[in-house]
N, C-alpha and C positions, 0 to 999 in steps of 0.2 A: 641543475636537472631535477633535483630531488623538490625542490621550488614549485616547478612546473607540474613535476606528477602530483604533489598536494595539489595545487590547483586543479588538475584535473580531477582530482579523487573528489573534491568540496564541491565543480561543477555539476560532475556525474551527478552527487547525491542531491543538487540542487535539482535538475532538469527533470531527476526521476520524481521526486518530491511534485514539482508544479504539474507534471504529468500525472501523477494518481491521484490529483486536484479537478483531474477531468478539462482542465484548460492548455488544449493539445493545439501551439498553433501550426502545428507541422503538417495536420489531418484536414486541417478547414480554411488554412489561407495562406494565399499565395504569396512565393518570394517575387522580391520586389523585381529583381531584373535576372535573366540568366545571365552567367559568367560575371558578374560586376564584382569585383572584388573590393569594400570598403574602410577605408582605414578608422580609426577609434575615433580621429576628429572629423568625421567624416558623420557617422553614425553619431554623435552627440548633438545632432541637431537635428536629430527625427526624434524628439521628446511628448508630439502630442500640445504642447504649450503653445503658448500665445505667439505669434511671428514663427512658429514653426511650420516648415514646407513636409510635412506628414509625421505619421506614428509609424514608428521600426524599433522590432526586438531581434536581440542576436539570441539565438539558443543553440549553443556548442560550436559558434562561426557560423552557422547561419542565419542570415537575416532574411526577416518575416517582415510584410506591411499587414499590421496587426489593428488597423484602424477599426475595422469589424470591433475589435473587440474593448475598444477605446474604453467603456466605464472598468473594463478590469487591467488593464496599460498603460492607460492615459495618467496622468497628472491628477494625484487623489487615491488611482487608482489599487488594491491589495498587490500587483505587481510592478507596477510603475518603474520599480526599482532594476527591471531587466532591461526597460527599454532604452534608447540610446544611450551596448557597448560595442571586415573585424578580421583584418590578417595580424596574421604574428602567433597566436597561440595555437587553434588551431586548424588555419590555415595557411598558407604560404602566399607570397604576393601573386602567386599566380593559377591562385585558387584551388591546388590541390592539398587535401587534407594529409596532419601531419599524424603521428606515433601518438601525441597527448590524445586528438578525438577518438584515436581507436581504443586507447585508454579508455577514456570515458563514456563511449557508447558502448564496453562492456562492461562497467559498471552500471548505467542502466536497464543492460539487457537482463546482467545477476537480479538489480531489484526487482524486474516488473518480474522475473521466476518466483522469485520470495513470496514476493507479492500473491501469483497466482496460486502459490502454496498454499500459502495461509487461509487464503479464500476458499479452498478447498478442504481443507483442514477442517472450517467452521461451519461447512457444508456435511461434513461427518460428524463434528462434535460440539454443536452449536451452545455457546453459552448459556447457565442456567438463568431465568430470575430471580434475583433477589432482593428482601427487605429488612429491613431491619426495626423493633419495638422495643422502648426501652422495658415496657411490663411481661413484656413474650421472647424476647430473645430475637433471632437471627432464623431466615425461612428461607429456602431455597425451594424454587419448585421448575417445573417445564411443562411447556403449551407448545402447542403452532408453532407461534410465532417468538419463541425464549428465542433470546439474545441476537432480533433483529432478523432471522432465519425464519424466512416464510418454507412450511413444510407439510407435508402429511399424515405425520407421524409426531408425536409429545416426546417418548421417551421418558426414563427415569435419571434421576438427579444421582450425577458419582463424582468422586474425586480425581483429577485428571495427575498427572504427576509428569511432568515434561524432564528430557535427560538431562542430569546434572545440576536438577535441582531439586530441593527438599522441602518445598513446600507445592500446594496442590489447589488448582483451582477447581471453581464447577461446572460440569459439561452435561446434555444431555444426549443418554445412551440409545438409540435402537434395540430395541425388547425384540423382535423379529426378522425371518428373512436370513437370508446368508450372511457371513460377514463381510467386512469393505475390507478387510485384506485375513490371510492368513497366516496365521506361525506355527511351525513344525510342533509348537507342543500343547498345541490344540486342536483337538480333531474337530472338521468340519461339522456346523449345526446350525439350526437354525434360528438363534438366539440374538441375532443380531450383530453389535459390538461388544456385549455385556463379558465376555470374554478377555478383550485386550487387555494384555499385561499391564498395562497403564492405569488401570482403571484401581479403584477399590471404592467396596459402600460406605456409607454414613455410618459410624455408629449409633445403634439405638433406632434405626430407622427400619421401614419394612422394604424389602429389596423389590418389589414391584411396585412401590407406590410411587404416583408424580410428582409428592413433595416430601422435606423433609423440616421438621424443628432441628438447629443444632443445637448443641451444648457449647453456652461460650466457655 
């Protein structure tokens, strides 16, 4: 049993993985047959290769005809490796899903949350830019577009400090506007995020500017 749930756990994180890879073939192509239930040697000869009678990927017990997507499934292909595995784990010979996929499709349900977390997360506190010179030291600053975040607003360069860990990366802050959340021992203003307990300046640097020199 405990075999199995590892396995599930390594699937989940596999499926969620190919999925925030943006190659979803759940969303864009069709299973192969309704109700067919195929066993492992069955499914090892939809490889996409030579003498083979099509391309099939199994993703968590179901199988997908995934020939659409043959340069990334096919033989060569960066996935290749999913295509021909589908009762027994999980599904049962007679096509109803077992305990492992409900396992496992809440394991991917957990990552794509994570996921949308963090996306949102960087959408508040978007990475700074950084450079580094060996005659000038180390620069941090924020634009638009620091750290991949197309935005409206630049913001100023702070140290982020995440729980439970002691060291701090750089974010850049909103200088206006309400804040994106509040806490009881901050009173309401319109300072942006410059506020969050999380944050602290640069030393040596001036607290509204959009860049900073560090001290290494």
């Amino acid at each position: 049993m405990l075999r199995g749930a590892l396995a599930a756990l390594a699937l989940g994180f596999v499926a969620a993985w190919i999925l925030s890879r943006g190659f979803d073939p759940r969303s864009w192509l069709r299973q192969t047959r309704d109700e067919w239930v195929v066993t492992a040697a069955e499914l090892s000869r939809y490889t996409g290769g030579e003498g083979s009678p099509g391309l099939y990927l199994a993703l968590l017990g179901q199988v997908f005809d995934v020939q659409r997507g043959h340069q990334h499934y096919g033989p060569g292909g960066a996935y290749s490796f999913f295509s021909g595995k589908v009762a027994g784990r999980f599904y049962d010979v007679n096509g109803s899903p077992t305990s492992l996929l409900q396992q496992a499709q809440a394991l991917i349900d957990e990552g794509q949350r994570l996921q949308a977390q963090e996306k949102e997360k960087k959408q508040r506190f978007p990475p700074c830019n950084a450079e580094w010179h060996s005659a000038s030291g180390s620069k941090v600053w924020c634009s638009k577009q620091s750290g991949g975040v197309n935005r409206d607003w630049a913001g100023v360069p702070r140290k982020m400090y995440e729980p439970g860990s002691r060291g701090s990366h750089c974010v850049c802050v909103r200088t206006e506007g309400p804040p994106s959340e509040q806490f009881s021992f901050h009173p309401p203003s319109n300072r942006g995020d410059l506020d969050h307990p999380r944050l602290q300046e640069y030393d040596g640097c001036h607290p509204s500017a959009n860049w900073c020199a560090l001290k290494d």
